[in-house]
C-alpha positions, 0 to 999 in steps of 0.5 A: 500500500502508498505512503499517499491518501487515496482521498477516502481513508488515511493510510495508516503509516501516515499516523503515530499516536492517533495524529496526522505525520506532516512532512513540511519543506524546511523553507516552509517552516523557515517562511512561518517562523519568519512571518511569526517574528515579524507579526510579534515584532509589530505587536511589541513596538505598537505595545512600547509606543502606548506604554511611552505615553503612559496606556497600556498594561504594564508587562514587566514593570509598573514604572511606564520607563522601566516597562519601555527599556524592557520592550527595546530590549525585547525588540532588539532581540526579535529583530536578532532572531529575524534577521537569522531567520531571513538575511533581512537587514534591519536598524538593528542587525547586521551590526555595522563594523 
């Protein structure tokens, strides 16, 4: 029997445990990590920009200032992590030398 679907019933030795085995291309999951990053990259600064003037909840810190230094140094960490995941340049990384 087909490693494959048949459209009807699942093969068995596409199962472990009762779950679904999915086989993703690498550059997929690469792509999905990237999107992911950015999408919490944006959630952060729009976060930090209303933590700046004193909305929001205060995440790390109930001192609005020390809650921003926090955030910077999470954004700076995000856009680390971006920028080994996908090449893009950012005002962050590569450093300049």
């Amino acid at each position: 029997m087909s490693d494959r679907l048949d459209n009807k019933t699942p093969n068995k030795s596409m199962m472990r445990n009762g779950k679904y085995l999915v086989e993703v291309d690498p550059e997929a999951v690469d792509d999905l990590i990237v999107f992911n990053l950015k999408t919490h990259l944006a959630m952060l600064k729009n976060d930090m920009k209303r933590r700046k003037v004193g909305e929001g909840l205060s995440f790390w810190s109930s001192d609005p200032k020390e809650d921003v230094k926090q955030y910077k140094r999470m954004i700076k960490a995000f856009k680390k992590v971006l920028w080994y995941y996908s090449g893009e340049e950012t005002d962050d990384y590569p450093k300049k030398t």
